[in-house]
N, C-alpha and C positions, 0 to 999 in steps of 0.2 A: 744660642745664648746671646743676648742684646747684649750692646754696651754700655748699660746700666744694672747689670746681673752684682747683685753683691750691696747697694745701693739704698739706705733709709730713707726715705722723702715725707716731708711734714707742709702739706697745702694746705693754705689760709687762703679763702675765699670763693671755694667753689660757691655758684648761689644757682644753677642750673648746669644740666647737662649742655647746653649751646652757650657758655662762658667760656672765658678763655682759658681759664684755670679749670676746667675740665677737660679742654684741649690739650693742654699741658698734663691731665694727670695722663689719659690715652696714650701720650706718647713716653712720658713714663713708663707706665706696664708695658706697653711693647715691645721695650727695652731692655725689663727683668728688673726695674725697680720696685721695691717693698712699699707703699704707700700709707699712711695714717691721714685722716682731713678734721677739720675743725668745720663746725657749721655755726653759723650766726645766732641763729633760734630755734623751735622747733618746729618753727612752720617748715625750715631748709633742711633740717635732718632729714626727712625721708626722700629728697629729692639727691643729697650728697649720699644718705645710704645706700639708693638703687646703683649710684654713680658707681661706688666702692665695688658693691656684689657684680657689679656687671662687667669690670674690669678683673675682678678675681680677685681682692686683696679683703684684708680679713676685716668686715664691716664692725667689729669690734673697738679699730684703731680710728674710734668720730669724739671726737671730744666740742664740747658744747667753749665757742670764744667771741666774747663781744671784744673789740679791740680797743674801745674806749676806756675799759677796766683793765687796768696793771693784775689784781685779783686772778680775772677769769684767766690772761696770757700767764701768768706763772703758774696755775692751776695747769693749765694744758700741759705745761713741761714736768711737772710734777708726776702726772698721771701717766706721761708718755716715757717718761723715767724709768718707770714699774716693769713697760712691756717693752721697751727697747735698752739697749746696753751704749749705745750712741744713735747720733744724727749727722748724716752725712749732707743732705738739704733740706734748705728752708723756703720754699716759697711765699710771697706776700703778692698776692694779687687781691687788695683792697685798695678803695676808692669809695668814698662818698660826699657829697655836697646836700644841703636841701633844694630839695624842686626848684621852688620859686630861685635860686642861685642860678639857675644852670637856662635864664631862655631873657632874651632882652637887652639891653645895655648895661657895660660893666657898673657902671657907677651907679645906676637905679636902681641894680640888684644887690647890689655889693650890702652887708652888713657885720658889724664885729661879731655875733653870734655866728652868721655863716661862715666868717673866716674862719674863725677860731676852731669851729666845727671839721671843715674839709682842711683845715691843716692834721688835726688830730687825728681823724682815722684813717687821712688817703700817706700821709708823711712820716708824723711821729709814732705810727703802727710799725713801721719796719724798724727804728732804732730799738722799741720798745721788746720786740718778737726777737730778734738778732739779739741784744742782751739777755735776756731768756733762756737763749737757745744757746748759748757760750757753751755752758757748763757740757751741755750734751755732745759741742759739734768740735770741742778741740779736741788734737791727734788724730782728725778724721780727711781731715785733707777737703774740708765741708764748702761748699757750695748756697751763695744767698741769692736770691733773682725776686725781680721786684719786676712792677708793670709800671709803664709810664706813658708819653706820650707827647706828641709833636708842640703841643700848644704848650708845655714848661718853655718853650725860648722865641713860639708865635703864634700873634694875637689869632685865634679861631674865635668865629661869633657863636655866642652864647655858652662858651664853655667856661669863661669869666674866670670867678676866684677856683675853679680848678685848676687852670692854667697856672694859678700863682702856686700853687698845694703840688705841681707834678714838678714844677721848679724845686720846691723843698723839696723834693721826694727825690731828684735827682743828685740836689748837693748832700743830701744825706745817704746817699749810693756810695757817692764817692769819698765820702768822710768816714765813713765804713769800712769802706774797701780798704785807705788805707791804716786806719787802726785794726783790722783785723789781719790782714797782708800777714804779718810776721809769725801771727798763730796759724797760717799756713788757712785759712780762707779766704777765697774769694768772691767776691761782689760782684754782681752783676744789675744791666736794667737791658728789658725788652724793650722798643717802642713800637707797638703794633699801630697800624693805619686802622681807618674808620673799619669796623669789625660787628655782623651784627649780634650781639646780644641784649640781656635782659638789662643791662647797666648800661646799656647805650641809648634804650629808648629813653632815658628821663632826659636826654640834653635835646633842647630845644632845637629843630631844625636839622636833626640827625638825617635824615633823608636827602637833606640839599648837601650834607659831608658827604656820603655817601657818592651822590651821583657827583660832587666836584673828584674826589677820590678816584672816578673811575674814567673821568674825562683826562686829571691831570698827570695819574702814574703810567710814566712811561711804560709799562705794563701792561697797562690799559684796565686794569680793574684793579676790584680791592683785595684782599687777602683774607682767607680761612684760620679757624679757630687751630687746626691741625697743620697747618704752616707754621702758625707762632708757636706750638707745640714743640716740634721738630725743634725749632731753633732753642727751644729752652731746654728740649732734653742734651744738645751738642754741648749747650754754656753750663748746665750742671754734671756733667761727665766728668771722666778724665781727661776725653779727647779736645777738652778746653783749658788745660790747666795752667795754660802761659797769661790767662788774661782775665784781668779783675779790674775795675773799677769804669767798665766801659758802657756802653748804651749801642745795643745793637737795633738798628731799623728792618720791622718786618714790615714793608706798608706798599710792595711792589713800586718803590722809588719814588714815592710822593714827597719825600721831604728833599728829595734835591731839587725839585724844580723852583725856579724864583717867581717866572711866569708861566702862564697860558692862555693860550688865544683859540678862537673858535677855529674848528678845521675847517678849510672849505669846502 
């Protein structure tokens, strides 16, 4: 029996089996957690249902969530209402910018529709899901996990008005954390290092992150979808339940280093 045997989990954002949030659900189930997922449209249904069936959880529990609509996100808890009796977690692994945002110099790319946009579905998605999710997750001793990243507090090139959106997405981690503290949930953020999936190829230059990633972590390379896993099913547990409001680093040490210089 895992120690996540007993355990509801509600994932927003699978959009591929090699996402991180597919990493995450894997190490879920292997732990004995229940799984329900939401898919974006239905081009990602069949790619989130092989996901569900292949992991053993009842592909039944896929509910259709665009996150820009308050609609579809109380839909989803309505519907999820029906088949579960509570929610014990919530994941929010979403993120998105337009293309043309994410490759070239901040300010050329920068626009008030892009901002507005990757504030709304990479930030205001988790206040959004997390009030939704109240009704279902109190008395549960519930558990919220978000995905972030190095560039909310340093400039990465061409990751741009992301960086300002994983900023929100963090102050809203911990604005959370502690308005929900006393209802006895906890908040959490991962911050995984350059990781390759299907939402990494839109940022421009992902490859030169990549090889700096594997030059600069003391580690000596990057980190798997199934390491960030691991460490979300530890922060959605019980065997995590002293700690809320924090941002833990999956990224084989890359965010401590200030420099690096070519070996010789």
């Amino acid at each position: 029996m895992g120690f996540m045997a007993g355990k509801r989990a509600l994932i927003v954002g699978v959009a591929s089996d090699r996402s991180i949030a597919a990493g995450i659900a894997e190490a879920f189930a292997r732990e004995g957690a229940e799984i329900a997922f939401t898919y974006q449209n239905d081009k990602l249904k069949s790619r989130v249902e092989k996901l569900s069936a292949r992991l053993g959880q009842n592909t039944d529990l896929l509910f259709p969530c665009d996150v820009s609509s308050d609609d579809e996100i109380e839909a989803v808890f309505a519907a999820l209402g029906k088949e579960w009796d509570g929610l014990d977690i919530l994941v929010h692994s979403v993120g998105f910018a337009p293309r043309e945002q994410l490759a070239g110099g901040f300010v050329e790319s920068i626009t008030r529709e892009g901002y507005a946009i990757s504030h709304d579905i990479s930030a205001y998605s988790l206040a959004a899901l997390a009030k939704a999710a109240l009704p279902m997750m109190e008395g549960h001793n519930g558990a919220i996990l978000t995905l972030t990243y190095d560039a909310a507090t340093k400039v990465v090139p061409n990751y741009n008005v992301m960086g300002l959106a994983k900023a929100s997405l963090d102050s809203c981690m911990r604005f959370l954390a502690a308005d929900l503290g006393p209802k006895g949930i906890r908040v959490n953020a991962i911050s995984a290092g350059a990781v390759k999936t299907l939402a990494a190829a839109g940022i421009g230059g992902f490859r030169k992150m990549l090889n700096y990633a594997e030059k600069a972590a003391p580690l000596r390379r990057t980190v798997t979808i199934e390491e960030v896993g691991n460490t979300a099913a530890f922060l959605c547990s019980d065997l995590a339940s002293g700690i809320t409001g924090e941002t833990t680093f999956v990224d084989a040490g890359v965010n401590i280093m200030g420099m690096v210089f070519d070996e010789d």
